[in-house]
N, C-alpha and C positions, 0 to 999 in steps of 0.2 A: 486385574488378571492378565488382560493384554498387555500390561509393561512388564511384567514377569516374564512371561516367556518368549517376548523381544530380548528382555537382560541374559535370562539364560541362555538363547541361543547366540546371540553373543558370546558369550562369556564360553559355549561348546566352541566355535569357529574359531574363536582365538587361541584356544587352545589345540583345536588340531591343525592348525594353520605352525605354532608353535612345535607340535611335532615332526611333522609332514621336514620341516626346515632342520631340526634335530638331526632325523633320522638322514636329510640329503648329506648333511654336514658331518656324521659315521660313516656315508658310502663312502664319501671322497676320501677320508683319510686312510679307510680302510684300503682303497686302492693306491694310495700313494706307498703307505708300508709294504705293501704286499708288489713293489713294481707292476703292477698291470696296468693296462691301456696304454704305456708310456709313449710319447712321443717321436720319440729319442732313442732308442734301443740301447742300455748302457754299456756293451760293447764298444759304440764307439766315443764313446768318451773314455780315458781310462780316467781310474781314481787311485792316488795315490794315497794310501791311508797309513803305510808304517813307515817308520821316522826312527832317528837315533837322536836324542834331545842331549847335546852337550854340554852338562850342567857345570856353572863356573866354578861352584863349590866341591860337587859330589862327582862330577863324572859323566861318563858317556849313559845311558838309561834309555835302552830300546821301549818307545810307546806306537800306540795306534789312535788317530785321529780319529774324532775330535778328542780333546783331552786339555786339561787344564793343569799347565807346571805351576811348581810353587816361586813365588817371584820374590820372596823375601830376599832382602840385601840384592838384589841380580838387578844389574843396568844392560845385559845384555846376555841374547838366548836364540842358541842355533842349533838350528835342526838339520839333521842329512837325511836325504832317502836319494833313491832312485829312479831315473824315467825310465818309461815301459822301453822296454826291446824293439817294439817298432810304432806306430804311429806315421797318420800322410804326411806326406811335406804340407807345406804351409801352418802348421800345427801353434797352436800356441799352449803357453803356461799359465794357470791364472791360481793365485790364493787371494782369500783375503787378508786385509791387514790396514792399517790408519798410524803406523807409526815409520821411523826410518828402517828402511828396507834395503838391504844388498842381498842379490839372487847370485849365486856363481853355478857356473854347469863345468867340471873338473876343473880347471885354472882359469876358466875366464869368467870372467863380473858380465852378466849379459842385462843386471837393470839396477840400480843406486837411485833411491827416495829419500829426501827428508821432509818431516813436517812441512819445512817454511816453503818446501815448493807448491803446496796446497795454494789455490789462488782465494780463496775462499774465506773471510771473518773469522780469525780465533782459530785458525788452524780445522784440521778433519775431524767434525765431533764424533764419527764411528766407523765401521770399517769399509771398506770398499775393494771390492774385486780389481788388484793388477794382473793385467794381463799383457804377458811375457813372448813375441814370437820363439822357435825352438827352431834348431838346425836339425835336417834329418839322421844326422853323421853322432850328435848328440842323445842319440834311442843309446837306452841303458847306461848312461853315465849318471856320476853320482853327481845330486843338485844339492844343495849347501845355501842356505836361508840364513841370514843374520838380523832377528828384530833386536834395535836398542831403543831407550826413549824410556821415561816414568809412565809413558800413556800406554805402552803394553798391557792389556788385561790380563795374558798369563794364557789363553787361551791360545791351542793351534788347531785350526782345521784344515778340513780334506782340501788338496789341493788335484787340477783337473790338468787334462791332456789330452787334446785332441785338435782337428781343424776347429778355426777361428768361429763359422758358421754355429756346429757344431754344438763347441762349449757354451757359446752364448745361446740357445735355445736350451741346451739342458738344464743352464744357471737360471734361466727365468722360470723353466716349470719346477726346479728342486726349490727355485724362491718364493714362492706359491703364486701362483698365476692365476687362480682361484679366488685368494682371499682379494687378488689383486683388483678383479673384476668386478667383486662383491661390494669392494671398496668404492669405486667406481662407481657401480649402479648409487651405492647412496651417495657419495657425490652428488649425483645426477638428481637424484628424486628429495632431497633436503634442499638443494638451490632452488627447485620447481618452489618448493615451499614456502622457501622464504621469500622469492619472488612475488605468489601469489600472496601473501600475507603481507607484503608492500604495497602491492597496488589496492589491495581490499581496504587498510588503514589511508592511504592517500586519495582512493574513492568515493568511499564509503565511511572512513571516521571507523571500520569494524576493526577491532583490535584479535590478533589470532594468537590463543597463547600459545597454540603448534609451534611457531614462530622461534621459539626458545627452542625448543628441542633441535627443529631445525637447524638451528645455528647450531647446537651441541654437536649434533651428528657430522655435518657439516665438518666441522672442527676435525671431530676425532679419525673420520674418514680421510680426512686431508691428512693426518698423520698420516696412514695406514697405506695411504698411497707415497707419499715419499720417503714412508722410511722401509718399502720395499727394495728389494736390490732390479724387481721388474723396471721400477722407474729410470733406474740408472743406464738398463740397457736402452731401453726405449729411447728415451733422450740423448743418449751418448754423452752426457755430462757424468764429473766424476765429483764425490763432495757437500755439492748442493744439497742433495738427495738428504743426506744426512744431518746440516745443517737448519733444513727446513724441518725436518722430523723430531728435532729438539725443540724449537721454537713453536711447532703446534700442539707439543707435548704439556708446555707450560702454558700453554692456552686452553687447552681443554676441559677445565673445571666451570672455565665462569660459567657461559652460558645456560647449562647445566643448575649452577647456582642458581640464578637469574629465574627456571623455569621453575625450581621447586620453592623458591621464595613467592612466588606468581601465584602457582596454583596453592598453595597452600596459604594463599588469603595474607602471607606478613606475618605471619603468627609468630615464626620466631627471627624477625628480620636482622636482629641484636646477633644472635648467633650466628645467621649467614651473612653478615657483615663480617664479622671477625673472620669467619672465612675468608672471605673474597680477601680482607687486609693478608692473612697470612697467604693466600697465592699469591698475592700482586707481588707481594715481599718476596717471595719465590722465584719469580718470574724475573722480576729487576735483579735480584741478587745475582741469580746463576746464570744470568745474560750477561751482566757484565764483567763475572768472573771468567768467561770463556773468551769475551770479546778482548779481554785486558790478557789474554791466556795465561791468566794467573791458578785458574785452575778448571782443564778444559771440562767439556759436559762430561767425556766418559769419564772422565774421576769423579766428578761429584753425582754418575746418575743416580749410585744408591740412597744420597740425603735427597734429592730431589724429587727421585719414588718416595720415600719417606714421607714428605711434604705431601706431593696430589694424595698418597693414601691417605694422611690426616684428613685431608678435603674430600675425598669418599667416605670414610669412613663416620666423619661428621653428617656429609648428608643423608647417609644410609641411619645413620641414627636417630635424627631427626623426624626422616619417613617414618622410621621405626613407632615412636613416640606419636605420631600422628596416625597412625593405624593405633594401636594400641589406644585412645583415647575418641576411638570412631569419629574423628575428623573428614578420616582418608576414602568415607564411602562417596564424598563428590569425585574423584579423581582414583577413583580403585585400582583401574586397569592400569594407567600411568603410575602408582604407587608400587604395584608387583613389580612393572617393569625395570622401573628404576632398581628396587633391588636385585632384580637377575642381571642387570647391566653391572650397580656396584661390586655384587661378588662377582661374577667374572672380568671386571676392572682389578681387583684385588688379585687373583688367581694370574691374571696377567701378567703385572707388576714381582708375585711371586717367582715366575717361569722367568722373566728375563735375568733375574738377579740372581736366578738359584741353576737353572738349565745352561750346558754348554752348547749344547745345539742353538742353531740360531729359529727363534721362534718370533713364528710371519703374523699376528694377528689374530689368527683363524676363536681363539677365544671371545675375543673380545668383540671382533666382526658379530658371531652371535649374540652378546649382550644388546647390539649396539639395533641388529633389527627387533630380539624381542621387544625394546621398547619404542622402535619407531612404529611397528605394528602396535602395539597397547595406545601409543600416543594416538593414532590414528584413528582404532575405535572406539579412544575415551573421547577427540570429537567428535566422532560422526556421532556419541550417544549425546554428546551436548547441543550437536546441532538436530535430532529427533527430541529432545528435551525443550530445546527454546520452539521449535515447534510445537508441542504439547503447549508449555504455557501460551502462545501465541494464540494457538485455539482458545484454550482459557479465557484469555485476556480478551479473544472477541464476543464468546459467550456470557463473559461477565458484562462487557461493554453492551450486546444486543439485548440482556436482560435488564441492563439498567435503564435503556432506553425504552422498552416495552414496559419497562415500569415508570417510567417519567410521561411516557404514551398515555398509561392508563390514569395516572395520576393526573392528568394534568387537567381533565375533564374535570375531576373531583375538586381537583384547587381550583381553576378557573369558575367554575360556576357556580360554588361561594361568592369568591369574589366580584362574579359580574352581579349576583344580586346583589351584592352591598353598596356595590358601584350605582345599581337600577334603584335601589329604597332611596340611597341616598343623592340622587338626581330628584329625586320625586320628593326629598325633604326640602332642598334648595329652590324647587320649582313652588312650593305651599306655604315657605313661611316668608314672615319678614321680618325676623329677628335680627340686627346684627350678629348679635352673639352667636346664633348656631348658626346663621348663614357661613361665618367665618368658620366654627367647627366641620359644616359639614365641607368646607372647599378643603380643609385642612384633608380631611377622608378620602375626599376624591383623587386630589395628588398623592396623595401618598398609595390608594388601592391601585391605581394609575400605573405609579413605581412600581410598586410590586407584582401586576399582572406584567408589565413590560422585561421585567426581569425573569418572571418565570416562564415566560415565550423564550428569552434568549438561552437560556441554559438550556432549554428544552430546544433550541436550534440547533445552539452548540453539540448537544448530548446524541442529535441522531445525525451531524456532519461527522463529529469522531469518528459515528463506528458505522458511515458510510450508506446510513439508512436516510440517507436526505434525500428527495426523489421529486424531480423537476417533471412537472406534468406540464406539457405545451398544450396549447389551443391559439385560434387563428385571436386576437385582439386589436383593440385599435389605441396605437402608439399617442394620438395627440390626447384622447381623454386620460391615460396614463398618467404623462404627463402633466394637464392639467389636472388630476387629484393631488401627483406630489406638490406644486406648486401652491395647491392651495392649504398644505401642512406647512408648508415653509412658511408662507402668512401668518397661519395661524401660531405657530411658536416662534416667531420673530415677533410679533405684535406682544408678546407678552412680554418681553426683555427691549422693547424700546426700539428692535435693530430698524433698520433700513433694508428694503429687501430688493433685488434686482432678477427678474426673470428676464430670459432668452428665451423665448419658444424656440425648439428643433426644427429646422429650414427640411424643407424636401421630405415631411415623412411621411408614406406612404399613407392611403387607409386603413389599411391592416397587415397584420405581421405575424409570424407564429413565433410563439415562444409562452414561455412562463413567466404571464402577467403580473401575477401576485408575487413573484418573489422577484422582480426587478423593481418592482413597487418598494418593494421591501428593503431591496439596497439603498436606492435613492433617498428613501425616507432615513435609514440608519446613514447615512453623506451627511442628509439635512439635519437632522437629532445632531451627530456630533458637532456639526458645525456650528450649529445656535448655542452647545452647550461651552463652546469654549470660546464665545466671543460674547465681550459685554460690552463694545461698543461699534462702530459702525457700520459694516452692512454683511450680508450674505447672498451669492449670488447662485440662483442656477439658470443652466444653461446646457444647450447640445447641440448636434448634427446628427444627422443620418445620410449617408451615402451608399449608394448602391458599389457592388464588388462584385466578382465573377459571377458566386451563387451566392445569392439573396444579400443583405443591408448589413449593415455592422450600424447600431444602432451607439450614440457615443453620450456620457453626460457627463458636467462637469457643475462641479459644487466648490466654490472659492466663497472665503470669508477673511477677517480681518481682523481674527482672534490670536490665539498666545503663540502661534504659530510651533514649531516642533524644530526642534534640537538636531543637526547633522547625523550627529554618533546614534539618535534613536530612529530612523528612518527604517534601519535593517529589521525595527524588532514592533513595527505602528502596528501592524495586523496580527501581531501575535495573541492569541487568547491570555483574555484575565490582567493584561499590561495596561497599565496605564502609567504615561507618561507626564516628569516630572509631578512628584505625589505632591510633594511639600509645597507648591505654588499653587498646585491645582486641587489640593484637598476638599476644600471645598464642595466641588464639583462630584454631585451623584453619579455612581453608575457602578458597572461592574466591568467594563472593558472589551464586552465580548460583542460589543458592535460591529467591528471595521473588522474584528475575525471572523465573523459570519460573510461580510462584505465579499470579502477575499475567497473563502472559499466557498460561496455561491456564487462569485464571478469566473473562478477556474471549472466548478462543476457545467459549467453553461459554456464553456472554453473558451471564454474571453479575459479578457485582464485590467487590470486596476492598477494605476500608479498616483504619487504625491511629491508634488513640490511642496517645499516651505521655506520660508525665513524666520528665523526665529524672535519672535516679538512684533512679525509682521502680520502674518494668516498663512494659507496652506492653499492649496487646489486641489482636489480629489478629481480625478478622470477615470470613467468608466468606458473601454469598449468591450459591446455585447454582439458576437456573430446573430443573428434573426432572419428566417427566412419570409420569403413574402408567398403568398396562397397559392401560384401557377408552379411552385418547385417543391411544396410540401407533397410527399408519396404517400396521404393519406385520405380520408373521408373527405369530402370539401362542401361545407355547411354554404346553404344558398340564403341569402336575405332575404325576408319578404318573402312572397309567394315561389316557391319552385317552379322554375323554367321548366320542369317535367309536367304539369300541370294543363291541363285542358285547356282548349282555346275556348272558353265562353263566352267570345265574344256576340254571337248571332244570337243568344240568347236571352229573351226582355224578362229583368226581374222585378217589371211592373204589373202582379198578379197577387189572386189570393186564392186557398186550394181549403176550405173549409172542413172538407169531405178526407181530405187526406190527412192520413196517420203514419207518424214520424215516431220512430224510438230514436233516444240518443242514450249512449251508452259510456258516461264520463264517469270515474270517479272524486273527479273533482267540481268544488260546488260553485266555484266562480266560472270556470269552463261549461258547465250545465248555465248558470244565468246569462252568459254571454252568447249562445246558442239561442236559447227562450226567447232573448231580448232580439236577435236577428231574425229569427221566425216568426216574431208577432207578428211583423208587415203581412205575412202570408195567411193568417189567419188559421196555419194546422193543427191538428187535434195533436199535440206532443206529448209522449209520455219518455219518461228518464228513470234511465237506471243505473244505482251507485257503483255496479262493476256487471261481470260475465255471468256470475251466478245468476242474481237477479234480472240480468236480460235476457238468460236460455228461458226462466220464467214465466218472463212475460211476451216472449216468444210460443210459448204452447199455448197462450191464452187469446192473442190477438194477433191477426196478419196485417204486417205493415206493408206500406207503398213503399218505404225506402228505410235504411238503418243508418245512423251516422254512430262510426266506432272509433274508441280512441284506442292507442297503439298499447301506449304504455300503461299497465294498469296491475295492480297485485293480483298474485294466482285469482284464476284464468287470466293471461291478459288478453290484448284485442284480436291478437292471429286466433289465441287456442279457443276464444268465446264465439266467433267467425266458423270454424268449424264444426264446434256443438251444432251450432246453431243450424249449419248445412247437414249434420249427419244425424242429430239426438233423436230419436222415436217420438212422436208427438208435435213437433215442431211446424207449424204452421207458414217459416218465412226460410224454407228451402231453398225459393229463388227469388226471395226478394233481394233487389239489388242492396249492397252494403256497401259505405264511401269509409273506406279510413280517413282519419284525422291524426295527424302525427306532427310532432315536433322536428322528426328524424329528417327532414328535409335535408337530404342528399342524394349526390349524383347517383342515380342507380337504382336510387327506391321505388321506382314506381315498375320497374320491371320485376322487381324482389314483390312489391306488394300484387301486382296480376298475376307474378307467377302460382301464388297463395290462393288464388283462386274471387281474390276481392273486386268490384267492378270499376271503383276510379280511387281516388287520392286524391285529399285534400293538405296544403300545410299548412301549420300554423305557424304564425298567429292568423287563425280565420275573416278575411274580409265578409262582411255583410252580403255585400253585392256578389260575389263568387261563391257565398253559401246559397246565396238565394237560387242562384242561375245553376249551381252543383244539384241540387236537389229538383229545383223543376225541371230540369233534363230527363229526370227517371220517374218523372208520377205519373201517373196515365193520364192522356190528354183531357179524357170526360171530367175530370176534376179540378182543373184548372180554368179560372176566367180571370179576365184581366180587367185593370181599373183603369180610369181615365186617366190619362194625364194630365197633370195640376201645370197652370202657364208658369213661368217661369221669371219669377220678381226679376227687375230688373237693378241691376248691381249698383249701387252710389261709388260713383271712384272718388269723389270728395274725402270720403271717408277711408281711414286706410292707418297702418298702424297697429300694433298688436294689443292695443286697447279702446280699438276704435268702437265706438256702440251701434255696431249691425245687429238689425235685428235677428234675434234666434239664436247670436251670438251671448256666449255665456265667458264672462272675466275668470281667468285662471292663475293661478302663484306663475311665474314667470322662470321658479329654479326650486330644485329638490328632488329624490330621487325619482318618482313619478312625471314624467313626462305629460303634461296634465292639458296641456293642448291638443297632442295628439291624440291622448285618450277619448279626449271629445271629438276630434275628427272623427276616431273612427265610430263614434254612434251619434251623431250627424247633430252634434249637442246638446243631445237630449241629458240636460241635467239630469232628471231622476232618475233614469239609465244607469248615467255613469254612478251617480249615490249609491244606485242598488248593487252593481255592481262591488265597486270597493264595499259595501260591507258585508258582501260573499267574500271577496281577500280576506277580508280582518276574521271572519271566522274561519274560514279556510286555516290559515295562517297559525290562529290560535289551537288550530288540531294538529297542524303538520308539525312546529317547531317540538313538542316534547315526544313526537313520533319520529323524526328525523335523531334529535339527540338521544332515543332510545336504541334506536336501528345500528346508530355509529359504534352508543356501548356493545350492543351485544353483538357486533360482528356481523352484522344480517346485510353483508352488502350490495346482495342480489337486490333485496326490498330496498334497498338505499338509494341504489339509483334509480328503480322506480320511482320514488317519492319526488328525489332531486329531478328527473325530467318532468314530472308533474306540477312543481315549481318554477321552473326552466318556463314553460308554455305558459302558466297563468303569468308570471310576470312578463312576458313577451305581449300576451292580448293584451295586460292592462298597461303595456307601455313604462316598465319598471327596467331600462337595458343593463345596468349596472349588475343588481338583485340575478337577473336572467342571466348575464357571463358569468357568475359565481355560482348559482344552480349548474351552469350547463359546463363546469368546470369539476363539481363533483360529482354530475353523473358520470363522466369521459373518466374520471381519474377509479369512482365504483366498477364500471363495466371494465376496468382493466384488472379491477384484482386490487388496488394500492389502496390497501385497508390504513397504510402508514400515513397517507394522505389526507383520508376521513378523521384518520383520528387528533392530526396536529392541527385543522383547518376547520373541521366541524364549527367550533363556538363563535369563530369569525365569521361562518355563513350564517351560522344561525342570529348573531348578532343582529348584523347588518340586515337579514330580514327583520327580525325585532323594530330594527329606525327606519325600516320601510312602511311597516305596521303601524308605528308609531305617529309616523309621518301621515298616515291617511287620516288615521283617528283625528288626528289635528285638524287636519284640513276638514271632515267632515263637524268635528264639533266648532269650528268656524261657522260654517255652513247653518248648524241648527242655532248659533245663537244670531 
């Protein structure tokens, strides 16, 4: 409905825009017939208009100009009249004429012309104004005109009298000074065009079919301009004018040609060929028939009208034919126009060959704008149209991504279970036979979950829905993961491997970890894939730069190396180079196009040397700011510098008597609590979120509350409040200690402002919970214990497998940091046991609760859940697991649902082999 009545009122605007120029193009004539406004007052010009034609056959035969004698058999033809009675001095004579001329005024010859004095090519192809000084002494004598020559048309017109000034101002407004200007403007406004339609094709590669008409107009206007007699005074040249007005005359079809061949798709290119053949033939013939003046233009103009009519009259047929077969609704406007142009091209051509008067353009000047106006709003409709589908094309495109979004959950987690049964077949049997099927399974599900990542990269970089989420990271663990893929898929292919660790890299950096991860990995992947034999190396730097690091990596190998002529085209999607060599070789190509442009989306850049049959180098710089110039939250390590000085206070005590609520919804963060408070001896009761703690809030009054932040509806602010406000509530002013993850700069004024009484962060030390909490119990309830002396240390012993007593042997690598885990519960093995296997249920709740929350959009609860993950893996010393939670709460609380949804299965994975990882280590443990 909207493009309808855009089309009609188009289609109204150019139509009155079309009258509006009609009706200006009646006023003006109308005033010229009618002499008014005139410039010039025609008194002072006189016009001689009656003549006595002294015909060689017939006799003397009084006429009145303009008037055309009959020239059969007649080589020569004179006319007499007389000059006015007075006129100024200085006065001159002017007629027109192009052929040999003798002027006499009673017996004296006062101007003798022939052709060959023309200085000009092929003699004067039409007429032109001589102009005659006059004696004043010579008022009312009789003047006596002698045209000879075969190039007389037979034609005599009005001849003028008056000052020099004068006649030439009257001569340019009777020669339309109008059409002159109008001519002019399109001049003007066609050259703009085809200008702008140069530089757009030489910028841009955009090809403008306006271009053609351009040129058309261009063309015909340049007739219109010199074959006015305006140009001749202007210029003071005599000739030219005329010369050039033949010569752009035979040029005026092609263009023209050229456009409706264009827009009309080729359809009948056969036919405007033979066109163009017959004007060339036209063009060349009658050029060098004038130039040889074997037969100049005005004798041959009427075959040579003849000829351009055939060439209108074809194209107009044409048109015709392609309207008539509703071709012509792409190009409508420009199809009318062309036919108001042809038939007043046609009407033209009539008027000069049939009219004695001389006739200035002014028809065809109208043709010539209705169609530069039609031309004009058939592009502006094409260029509203390429916009419309542009829209299209991005709505098709963000649907297709939002469909590859939602799909991909659906195909991925198929496939990761068949990937997870079939790890678990590999891991139970020991068949050769299916051992080999199932490895057969695993490569190949491998392939294809890595293929349908990359289309699914590809598919939201096209349509711009790629979205880099930074967070503060550390550069050398980076680093060493991709390295240790490089390992791991050069070990499989025999290569030789060479790492560089990156010199100078800071501790931490902002940027988007996981998808620089993800370049370097797709460097690495390609480079192992196209080398079979000796090495692959990576390598990098990091340098400091005005603002923050340009972090750099480099991936060299000693593979089939790449071809000169294809370097232009490495990064292109879906390319891969030399097929026939490299067939072999899996993949689908849209590696190093992802590369490329996730190294331009991050505004950094990627370039490759190679030799071919040698290897390649891949070079990555990546701009990276470092933490003190990021203008954002700035996450503190370990405990918050906002955080209480606890020092003076001895957390060698037990408070039997005192009642502690904790308020976690999570069940590892609840035993990690329990396990810190046993020392203490207090009566602790826990609760799974706010509900249940307003609850247990109107039943029992605690001595203190520890509250977690983040927690589904209510969370810890709005449970804090109940709590302080609800009817019934028994711990109005019991003190309450948030516990949060949120450790940043500013929180602990954000949380007193709340009305809370301290802050704690996590991950929660032992010793700061203990000293946190007996700050606030009432001193009657607290006694303290002896202190136990203090073994004295063997430094013999030493070594991170050394056997100190109390000391308990831990894996030494894997995602669990399993040393510290035990520092921080002072080795108490069954602690830690107990602990991990609150994660592993924990864990086994969250994972189809997190990939429910991702499907259905819930991503308020999303990153609840993800900061609740974030914290357990932080206490249980998981930092890996804990940057990828705390990567999808930062990217939830922004809103970039397109985030959760392409990254979900990878977090949820990798918790999976964290899970999986404990399970091990504890069924170690039990056997």
């Amino acid at each position: 409905m909207k493009r309808n009545i855009i089309d009609r009122t188009a289609i109204i605007i150019h139509m009155i825009a079309m009258c509006i120029f009609a009706a200006a193009l009646v006023y003006m004539h109308w005033f010229m017939v009618n002499d008014r406004a005139v410039l010039i007052p025609r008194e002072d010009v006189k016009v001689i208009k009656e003549w006595t034609y002294i015909d060689q056959l017939t006799g003397p035969e009084k006429i009145t100009s303009p008037v055309r004698v009959d020239k059969d058999d007649r080589d020569t033809f004179v006319f007499e009249g007389r000059l006015p009675d007075s006129y100024p001095e200085g006065s001159v004579f002017a007629i027109l004429n192009r052929v040999a001329l003798k002027i006499e005024i009673g017996d004296r010859v006062v101007k003798q012309w022939v052709p060959d004095d023309a200085p000009v090519v092929g003699g004067p192809p039409k007429n032109s104004y001589f102009i005659v000084p006059v004696r004043q002494d010579d008022a009312g004598s009789v003047i006596r005109l002698t045209f000879s020559g075969k190039y007389f048309g037979g034609k005599m017109f009005d001849a003028f009298v008056g000052s020099e000034y004068e006649v030439v101002r009257f001569l340019e407004i009777k020669s339309g000074v109008f059409q002159f200007v109008m001519s002019i403007v399109l001049l003007v406004v066609s050259l703009a065009i085809i200008i702008t339609g140069i530089v757009l094709r030489t910028l841009y590669r955009h090809s403008v079919k306006l271009v053609f008409i351009a040129a058309g107009v261009f063309v015909t206007s340049s007739w219109m301009v010199t074959d006015s007699f305006v140009f001749q005074f202007l210029t003071r040249s005599q000739f030219i004018d005329g010369f050039m007005s033949y010569m752009t005359t035979l040029s005026i079809i092609f263009p023209f040609i050229a456009y409706l061949n264009s827009i009309q798709e080729y359809r009948y290119r056969k036919w405007y060929f033979v066109l163009t053949v017959i004007e060339f033939l036209n063009q060349i013939v009658f050029t060098v028939l004038h130039i040889t003046r074997i037969w100049n233009f005005s004798q041959t103009l009427l075959w040579l009208d003849i000829v351009l009519g055939i060439g209108v009259l074809g194209c107009m047929t044409l048109t015709l034919i392609d309207i008539a077969r509703g071709y012509a609704k792409s190009y409508k406007y420009v199809a009318y126009g062309f036919l108001a142009l042809m038939i007043m091209t046609i009407v033209e051509i009539v008027l000069i060959n049939t009219v004695v008067e001389r006739v200035e353009g002014g028809v065809i000047i109208a043709g010539l704008y209705i169609l530069l106006v039609s031309a004009i709003v058939q592009q502006l409709m094409e260029i509203r149209q390429m916009g419309v589908e542009r829209d299209r094309a991005n709505e098709a495109g963000a649907a297709k991504t939002r469909f590859l979004a939602s799909m991909s959950h659906e195909i991925r987690t198929p496939i990761n279970s068949i990937l997870g049964m079939n790890e678990m077949i590999m891991k139970e049997t020991t068949d050769p036979d299916i051992l080999n099927y199932a490895g057969i399974i695993n490569d190949s599900g491998t392939m294809l979950l890595s293929l349908i990542n990359d289309v699914l990269d590809v598919s939201k970089i096209d349509n711009d829905m790629e979205e880099i989420v930074c967070a503060n990271y550390d550069p050398g663990r980076m680093f060493d993961s991709a390295a240790d893929m490089l390992r791991t898929g050069a070990a499989q292919k025999g290569l030789a491997v060479k790492i560089g660790k990156p010199q100078n890299l800071p501790p931490q950096l902002y940027g988007d970890e996981k998808r620089i991860l993800q370049i370097v990995t797709n460097l690495i992947t390609n480079a192992v894939k196209y080398t079979e034999e000796g090495s692959v190396t990576l390598s990098g730097e990091c340098f400091r730069q005005e603002k923050g690091y340009v972090l750099c990596f480099y991936v060299s190998d000693t593979g089939v190396g790449i071809k000169e002529e294809d370097l232009d085209t490495i990064f292109d999607p879906f390319h891969r180079l030399d097929l026939r060599k490299n067939q072999s070789i899996q993949g689908t190509g849209l590696g190093l196009s992802i590369v490329k442009s996730l190294v331009e989306k991050m505004g950094g850049e990627v370039n490759v040397e190679s030799i071919y049959g040698k290897g390649s180098t891949f070079s990555v710089r990546l701009p990276q700011q470092d933490l003190e110039e990021v203008e954002v939250e700035k996450y503190n390590s370990g405990n918050a510098v906002e955080d209480d000085d606890l020092s003076d206070i001895d957390d060698n005590y037990i408070a039997p008597e005192a009642q502690i609520l904790e308020v976690d919804d999570n069940l590892s963060n609840q035993v990690v609590v329990r396990e810190f408070l046993k020392s203490a001896g207090v009566k602790l009761d826990i609760a799974s979120g706010g509900n249940e703690a307003l609850r247990l809030c109107k039943l029992n009054r605690y001595d203190c509350i520890l509250m977690d932040h983040m927690m589904p509806h209510p969370d810890g602010i709005e449970t804090f409040h109940l709590i302080r406000t609800t009817d019934g509530s028994l711990n109005k002013t019991t003190p309450v200690i948030i516990l949060t993850a949120n450790a940043i700069r500013g929180s602990r004024a954000q949380y007193e402002a709340e009305g809370f009484d301290n802050y704690l962060s996590k991950p929660v030390e032992s010793t700061r919970l203990l000293k946190m909490v007996r700050k606030y119990l009432p001193p009657e309830k607290v006694l303290y214990k002896p202190r136990k002396r203090n073994a004295p240390i063997n430094t013999a012993l030493s070594g991170p497998s050394a056997a100190v007593p109390g000391r308990v042997l831990v894996p030494s690598s894997g995602p669990v940091d399993m040393a510290a885990l035990f520092a921080r519960f002072d080795n108490k093995e069954e602690t830690v046991n107990m602990i991990l296997e609150e994660v592993i249920k924990e864990g086994e709740r969250k994972i189809p609760l997190l990939r429910e929350l991702a499907s259905n959009g819930d991503i308020n609860r999303y990153a609840v859940e993800a900061h609740g993950v974030k914290g357990v893996m932080t206490s249980t010393c998981v930092p890996g697991l804990a940057a990828t939670a705390k990567s999808h709460e930062l990217a939830a609380k922004e809103g970039k649902q397109s985030y959760v949804d392409e990254n979900v299965e990878f977090f949820l994975k990798e918790y999976e082999e964290v899970l999986q990882y404990i399970r091990d280590y504890l069924k170690g443990k039990q056997k």
